[in-house]
N, C-alpha and C positions, 0 to 999 in steps of 0.2 A: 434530579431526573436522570435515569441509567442513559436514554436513547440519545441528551447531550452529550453526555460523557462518551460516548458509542460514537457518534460523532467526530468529536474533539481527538479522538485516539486514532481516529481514520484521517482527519486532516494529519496530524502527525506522523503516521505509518506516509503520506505522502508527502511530506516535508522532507522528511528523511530522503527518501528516491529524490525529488527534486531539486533537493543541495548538492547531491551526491552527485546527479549529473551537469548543474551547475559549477562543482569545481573543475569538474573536466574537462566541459567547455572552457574553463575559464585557463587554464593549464596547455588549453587547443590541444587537446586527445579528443580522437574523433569518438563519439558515444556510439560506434558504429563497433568499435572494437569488440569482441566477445568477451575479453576481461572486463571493461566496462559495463557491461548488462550483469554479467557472474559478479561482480563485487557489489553494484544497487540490489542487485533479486537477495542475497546476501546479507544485505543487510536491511531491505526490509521484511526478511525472514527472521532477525532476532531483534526486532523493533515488535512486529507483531508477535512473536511468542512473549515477548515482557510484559507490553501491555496487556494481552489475552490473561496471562498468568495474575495479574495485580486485577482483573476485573473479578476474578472468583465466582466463574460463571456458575451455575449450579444448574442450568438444564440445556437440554438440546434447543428447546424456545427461545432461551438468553441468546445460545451462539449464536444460532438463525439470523435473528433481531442483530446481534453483535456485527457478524461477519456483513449481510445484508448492508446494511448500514457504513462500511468500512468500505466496501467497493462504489456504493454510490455515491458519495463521501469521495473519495478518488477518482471517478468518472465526471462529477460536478468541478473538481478543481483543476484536473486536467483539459476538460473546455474551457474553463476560464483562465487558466494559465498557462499551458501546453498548448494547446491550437495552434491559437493566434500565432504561434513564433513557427511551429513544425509541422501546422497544417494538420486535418484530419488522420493521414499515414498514420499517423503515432497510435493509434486504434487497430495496425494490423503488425506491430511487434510481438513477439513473442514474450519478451521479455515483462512487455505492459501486460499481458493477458496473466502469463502467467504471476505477475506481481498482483492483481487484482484477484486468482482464484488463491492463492496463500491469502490475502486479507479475507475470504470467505471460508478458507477452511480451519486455518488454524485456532479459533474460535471453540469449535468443536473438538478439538484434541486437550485445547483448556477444562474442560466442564469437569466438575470435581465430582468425582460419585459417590 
């Protein structure tokens, strides 16, 4: 079923960001840093292009469905795992919003024509 796999690729694309500023935390570098958000957006800029790439979308409907799914997918595990520690703020970064609109677009630059 694609829309699991669609899924499971968005939990991933958020693993990725969530380790990433997990070891920062964990190093005590403030995730406040701009390097910090520039090296996570970074990198799940070539998390999402891999995945998008190995999915071999083939229409504008797949990305939709694809990217769609990748953001909610990352909205759903960011309340359950993000909140609770950073509180709702974490919903007026920049850095999240724009991590969220790359898992929605780059979907649609994948589609093979």
């Amino acid at each position: 079923m694609k829309l699991l796999k669609y899924i499971g690729f968005g939990a991933i694309i958020w693993a990725v960001a969530f380790v990433l500023v997990c070891i920062f935390i964990g190093f005590k570098v403030s995730t406040d840093a701009i390097y910090v958000k520039i090296i996570t957006t970074a990198a799940v800029i070539i998390t999402a292009v891999l995945l998008a790439r190995s999915l071999k979308l083939s229409s504008i409907k797949q990305a939709f469905i694809c990217g769609l799914s990748w953001v909610l997918t990352g909205i759903v595990l960011d309340i359950l795992a993000t909140v609770p520690f950073t509180g709702w703020q974490i919903f007026s970064q920049w850095n999240v919003i724009v991590g969220y609109a790359i898992g929605f677009v780059i979907p649609f630059l994948a589609v093979k024509k």
